[in-house]
N, C-alpha and C positions, 0 to 999 in steps of 0.2 A: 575856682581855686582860692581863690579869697577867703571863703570858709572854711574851709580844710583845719581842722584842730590838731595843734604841733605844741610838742614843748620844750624846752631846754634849761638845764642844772649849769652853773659855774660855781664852785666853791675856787674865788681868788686870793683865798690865805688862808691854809693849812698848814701852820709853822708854827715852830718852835722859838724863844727868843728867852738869848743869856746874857746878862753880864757878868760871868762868874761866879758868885755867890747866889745869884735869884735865877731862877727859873719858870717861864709861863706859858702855854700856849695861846693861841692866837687862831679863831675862824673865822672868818669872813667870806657869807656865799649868797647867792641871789639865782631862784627860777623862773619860768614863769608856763603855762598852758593856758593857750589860746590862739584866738584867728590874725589876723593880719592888722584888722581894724580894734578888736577886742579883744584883751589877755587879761587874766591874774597872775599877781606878780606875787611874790613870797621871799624876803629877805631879812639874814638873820646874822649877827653878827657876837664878840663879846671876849671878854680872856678868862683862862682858868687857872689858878697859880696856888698850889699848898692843899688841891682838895676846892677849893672856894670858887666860884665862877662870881665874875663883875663885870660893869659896864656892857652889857649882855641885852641885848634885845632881838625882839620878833616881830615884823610887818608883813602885812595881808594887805595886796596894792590892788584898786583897777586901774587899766591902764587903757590908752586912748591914744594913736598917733595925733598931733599937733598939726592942725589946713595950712597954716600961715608960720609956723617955723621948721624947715625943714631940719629931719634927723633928731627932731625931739617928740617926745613922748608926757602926756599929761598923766600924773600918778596922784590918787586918792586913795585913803584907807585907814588903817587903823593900825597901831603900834602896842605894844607890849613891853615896857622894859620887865625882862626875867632873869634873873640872876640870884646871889645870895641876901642880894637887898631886900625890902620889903619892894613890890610888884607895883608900875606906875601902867597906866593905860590913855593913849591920845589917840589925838584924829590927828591923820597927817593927809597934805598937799603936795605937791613936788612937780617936777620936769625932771628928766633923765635921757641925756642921749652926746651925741659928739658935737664939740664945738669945733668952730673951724680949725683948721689943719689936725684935725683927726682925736681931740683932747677930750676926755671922757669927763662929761659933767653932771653933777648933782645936786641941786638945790631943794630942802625940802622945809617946809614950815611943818609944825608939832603945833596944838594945843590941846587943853586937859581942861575937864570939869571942875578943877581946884581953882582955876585961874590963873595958869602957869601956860606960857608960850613958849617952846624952845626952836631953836633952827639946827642946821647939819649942813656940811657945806662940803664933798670930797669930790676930788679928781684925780686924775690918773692921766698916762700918756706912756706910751710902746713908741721905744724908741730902738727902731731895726738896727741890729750891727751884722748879723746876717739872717737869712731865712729863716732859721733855727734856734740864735742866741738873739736875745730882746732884754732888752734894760728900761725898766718901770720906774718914775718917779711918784708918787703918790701920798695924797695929803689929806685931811679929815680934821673938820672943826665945827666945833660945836658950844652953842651957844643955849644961855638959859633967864630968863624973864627975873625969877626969883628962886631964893635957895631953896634946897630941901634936902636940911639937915640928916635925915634919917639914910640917904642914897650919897652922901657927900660929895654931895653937887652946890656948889655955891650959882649967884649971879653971875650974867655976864658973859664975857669969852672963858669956856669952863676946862677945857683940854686942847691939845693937839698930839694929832699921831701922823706920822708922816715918815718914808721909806722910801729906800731905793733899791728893787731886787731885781737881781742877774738871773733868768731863769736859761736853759736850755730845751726845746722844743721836740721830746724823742718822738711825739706827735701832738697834732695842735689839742687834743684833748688829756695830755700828760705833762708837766712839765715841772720838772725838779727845779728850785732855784736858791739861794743864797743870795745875802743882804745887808743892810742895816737900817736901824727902826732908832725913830727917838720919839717919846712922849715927853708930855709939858704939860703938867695943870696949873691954870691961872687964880689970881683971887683968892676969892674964899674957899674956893674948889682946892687949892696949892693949901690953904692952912687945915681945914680936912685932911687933906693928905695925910701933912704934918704930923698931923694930933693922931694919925690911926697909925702911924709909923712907915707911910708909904715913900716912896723917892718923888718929890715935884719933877726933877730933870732925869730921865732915865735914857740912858743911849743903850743901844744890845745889837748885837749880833744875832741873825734869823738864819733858819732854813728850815725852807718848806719844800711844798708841791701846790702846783695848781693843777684843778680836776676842771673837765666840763664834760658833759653830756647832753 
């Protein structure tokens, strides 16, 4: 049974996010096919706002349960950031799996042939108010070795995206939800911004759906 080749789709943000005047969508999803011991993992994330897609990437994972920590997962691969920028390409490392009392964790190292190292660092937590209705907190930061002017990414601590969405449950592979989302870019990342006419502090109103299969 151990062999047995299974796979499974989540896309856990498929929303919309407004603050009145601007409007963007937002995906965020992760698969994977394979055995119990050995998977490929496949995740893609990024926003589309005016026509334009940004902060946009695509990772191709192997993966490997972990002897010595239980509930986690060893991920190697390789990353793609794709979007309207010009196209960056790493090697990534990670772990992925629940920390205790059930908190969804994600550590990943990035390096690149240029000599740029970035990290990633999100979590999550489903917090039951009933079988059906679950309220998400969830956070996402990311960090970068050195700039690169061309993708307006400075050094440093470079953004944060972080949410809290109310879904309800019409079954566990559907699930319509409403929220609220705030980004923050730091640094040189924040004067980028600036200079291209973007918001550094942006709060918004969401609603999506979460899919799995």
């Amino acid at each position: 049974m151990d062999n047995q080749i299974i796979g499974h789709v989540l896309f856990d943000q498929l929303e919309g996010r407004t603050n009145g005047p601007d409007n963007e969508f937002r995906w965020d999803g992760q698969g994977w096919i394979g055995t119990d011991m050995n998977k490929l993992w496949f995740k893609s994330e990024g926003f589309v706002e005016n026509g334009q897609a940004s902060d946009g990437d695509t990772e191709a994972l192997y993966d490997r349960p972990l002897p010595f920590l239980r509930y986690f997962d060893a991920q190697a691969g390789v990353r793609y950031d794709l979007d309207s920028d010009p196209g960056r390409t790493w090697g990534a490392i990670g772990i992925e799996g629940l920390a205790p009392y059930f908190f969804d964790f994600e550590p990943t190292f990035y390096f690149s042939d240029r000599g740029r190292v970035a990290g990633r660092l999100t979590g999550s937590y489903d917090l039951l108010i009933t079988q059906r209705l679950i309220l998400q907190p969830q956070i996402e930061m990311n960090f970068y070795s050195k700039s690169d002017p061309s993708r307006s990414i400075g050094s440093g601590l470079s953004d944060l995206d972080t949410g809290l969405r109310l879904r309800y449950e019409i079954s566990r592979k559907f699930a319509p939800y409403i929220g609220f989302a705030y980004t923050q870019t730091f640094g040189e990342t924040a004067t980028f911004t600036r200079d291209n006419g973007g918001i550094v502090h942006d709060p918004r109103f969401i609603f999506g759906v979460r899919l799995w299969y």
